[in-house]
N, C-alpha and C positions, 0 to 999 in steps of 0.2 A: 323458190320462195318469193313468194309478191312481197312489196312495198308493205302494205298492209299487213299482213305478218312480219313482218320484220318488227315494224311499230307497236303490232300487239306484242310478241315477246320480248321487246324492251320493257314495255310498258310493265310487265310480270316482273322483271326484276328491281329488286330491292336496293336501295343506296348500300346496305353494308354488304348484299352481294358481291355488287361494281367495287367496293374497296376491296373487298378478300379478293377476289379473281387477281387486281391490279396488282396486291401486294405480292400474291403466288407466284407474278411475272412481271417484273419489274422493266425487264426490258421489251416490253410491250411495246413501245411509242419507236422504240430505236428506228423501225421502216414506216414510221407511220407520220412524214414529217407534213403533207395536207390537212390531218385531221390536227395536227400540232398545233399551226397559223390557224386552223377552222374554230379552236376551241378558245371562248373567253371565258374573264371572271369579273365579278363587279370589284370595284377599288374603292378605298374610303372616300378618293377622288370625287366618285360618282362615273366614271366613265370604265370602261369596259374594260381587260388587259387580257394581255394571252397569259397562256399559261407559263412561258420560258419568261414571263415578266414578273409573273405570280414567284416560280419560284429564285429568282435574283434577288426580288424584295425578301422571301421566306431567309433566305441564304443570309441579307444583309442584317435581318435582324436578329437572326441568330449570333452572327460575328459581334453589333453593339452587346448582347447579351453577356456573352461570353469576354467580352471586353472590360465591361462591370467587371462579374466575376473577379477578373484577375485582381484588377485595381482595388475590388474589396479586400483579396488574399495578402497582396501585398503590406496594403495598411495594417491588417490584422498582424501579417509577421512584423513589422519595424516596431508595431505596439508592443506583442512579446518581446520582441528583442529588447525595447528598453523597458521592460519589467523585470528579463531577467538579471538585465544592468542594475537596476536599483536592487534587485533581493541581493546580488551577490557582493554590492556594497552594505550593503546592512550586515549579509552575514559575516562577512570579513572584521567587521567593527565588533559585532557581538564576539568573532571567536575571539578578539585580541583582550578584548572587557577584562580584567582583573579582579574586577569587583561587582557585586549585583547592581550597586549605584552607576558604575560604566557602562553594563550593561543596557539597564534602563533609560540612561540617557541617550543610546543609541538608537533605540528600539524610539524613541521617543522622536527625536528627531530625524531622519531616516521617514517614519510614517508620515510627521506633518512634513518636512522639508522636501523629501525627494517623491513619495507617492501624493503630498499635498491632500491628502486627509484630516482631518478634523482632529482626530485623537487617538491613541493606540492604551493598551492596558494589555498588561501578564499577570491574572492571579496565579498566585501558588499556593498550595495547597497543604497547609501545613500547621500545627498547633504549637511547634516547634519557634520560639521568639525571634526575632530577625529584624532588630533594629534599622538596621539602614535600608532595609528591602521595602515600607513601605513609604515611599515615597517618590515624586515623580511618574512613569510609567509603569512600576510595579508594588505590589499589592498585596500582602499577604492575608490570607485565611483560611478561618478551621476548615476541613472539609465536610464534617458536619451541617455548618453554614453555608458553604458555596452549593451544597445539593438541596437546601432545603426552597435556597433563593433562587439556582436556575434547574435546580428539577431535570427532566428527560432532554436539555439540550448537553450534559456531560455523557449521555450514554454510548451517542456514536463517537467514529474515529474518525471523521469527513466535516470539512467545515457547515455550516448553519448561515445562511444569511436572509436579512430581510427587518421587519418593523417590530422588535422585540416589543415587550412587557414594558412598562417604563418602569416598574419597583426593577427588573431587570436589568435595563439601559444603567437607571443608576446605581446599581451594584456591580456592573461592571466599570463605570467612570465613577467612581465617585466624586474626583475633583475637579469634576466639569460646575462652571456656570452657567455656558450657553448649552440647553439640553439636545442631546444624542438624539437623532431620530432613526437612522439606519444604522443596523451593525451586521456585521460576518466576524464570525466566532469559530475557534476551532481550538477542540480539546490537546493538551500540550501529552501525551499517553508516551512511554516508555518503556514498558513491561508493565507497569501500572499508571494511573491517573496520576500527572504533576501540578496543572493546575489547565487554565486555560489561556487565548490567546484571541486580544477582539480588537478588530479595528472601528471607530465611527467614523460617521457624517451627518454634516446638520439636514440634509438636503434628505425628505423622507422617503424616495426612490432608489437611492444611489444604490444600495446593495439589495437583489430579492434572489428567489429561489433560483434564479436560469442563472445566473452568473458561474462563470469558471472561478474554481478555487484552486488552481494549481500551484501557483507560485504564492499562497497564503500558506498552503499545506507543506510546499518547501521549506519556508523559514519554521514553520511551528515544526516539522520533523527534527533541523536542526535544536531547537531550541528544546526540546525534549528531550535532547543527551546533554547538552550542555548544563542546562539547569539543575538535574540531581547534584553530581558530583559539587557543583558551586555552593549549592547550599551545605553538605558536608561540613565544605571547608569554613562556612560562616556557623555550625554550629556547634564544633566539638575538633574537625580535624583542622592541622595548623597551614597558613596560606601556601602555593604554591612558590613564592618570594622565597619564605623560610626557610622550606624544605630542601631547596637548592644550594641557597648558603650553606646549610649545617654541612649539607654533601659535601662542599667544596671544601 
């Protein structure tokens, strides 16, 4: 075979050819260490590199890549870690709560103190009167009225977050002066709807659709058993205090 064919049947073949062949035989170059040194590549440089240079550079920037990576993974775990730090201090505070007012105050401080959030709110759901309940972070109402005001955000079971309604915003905070701009919302459900459970921020980015709602869905899960039975006891059955004396 002349020179001259050789050149024309290279010529015939096609770049994704030359990759499929290479990729079927990978150890191709293994005896092939003249054509090795023979072969350049152009560099951002401008000046020319072999190939065992090409792939050290391909190599090193794989490894910075992969070094990101980790270093993002990391941050992301110490971030959970101290989310689930602060949920499991809330919830610990809520389980010990005696009262809906303990409770709320928990629930209250806890969001702005330890998650440093703007505002937290618990409406409940109920036509049932509950003096000390509305007050502070929690809230009572018909539910009549809580569906007429937030409509198709009580339908799912997954929290909701992002730039509400503002007739919205403010019927979920109502005793805010500086106005809500973001919230994430998640119905408080326990065989049936109790009420709901919404955090703000003035800041109107801070919560939208891509955010993880995990450890939101945590605390409102607990807070879905805890809150029937409490209310019971604030409307007809006698406190948990009582009940133990009388035992005793």
């Amino acid at each position: 075979m002349t020179e001259q064919t050789v050149r024309k049947k290279a010529e015939d073949l096609t770049p994704e050819q030359v990759a499929d062949y290479l990729r079927a035989n990978p150890d191709f170059f293994v005896d092939q260490d003249e054509l090795l040194r023979s072969l350049t590549l152009p560099h951002d440089s401008g000046r020319a590199i072999s190939l065992v240079e090409r792939q050290v550079h391909l190599f090193r920037e794989q490894r910075d890549t992969l070094r990101k990576e980790l270093v993002e993974l990391v941050a992301i775990a110490r971030h959970n870690d101290r989310l689930f730090e602060k949920s499991k201090r809330l919830l610990m505070q809520v389980i010990e709560a005696r009262t809906l007012n303990d409770m709320a105050a928990a629930i209250d401080d806890s969001i702005r103190g330890d998650f440093g959030l703007d505002a937290a709110s618990v409406l409940l759901f109920t036509d049932q009167a509950l003096p000390e309940a509305s007050q502070g972070a929690l809230h009572v109402v018909g539910p009549d009225l809580a569906r007429d005001r937030l409509g198709m955000l009580l339908d799912g079971e997954r929290a909701v977050c992002g730039q509400f309604r503002e007739s919205e915003r403010e019927f979920l905070f109502p005793d805010r002066e500086e106005p809500i701009a973001s919230v994430a919302l998640v119905p408080l459900r326990h065989e049936e709807l109790v009420g709901v459970f919404a955090v703000g921020s003035c800041q109107p980015g801070y919560f939208d659709q891509s955010m993880g709602s995990l450890f939101l869905s945590y605390i409102s899960d607990t807070l879905s058993r805890l809150l029937p039975p409490m209310i019971q006891r604030h409307t007809g059955g006698a406190p948990v205090a009582d009940i133990t004396a009388e035992s005793r």
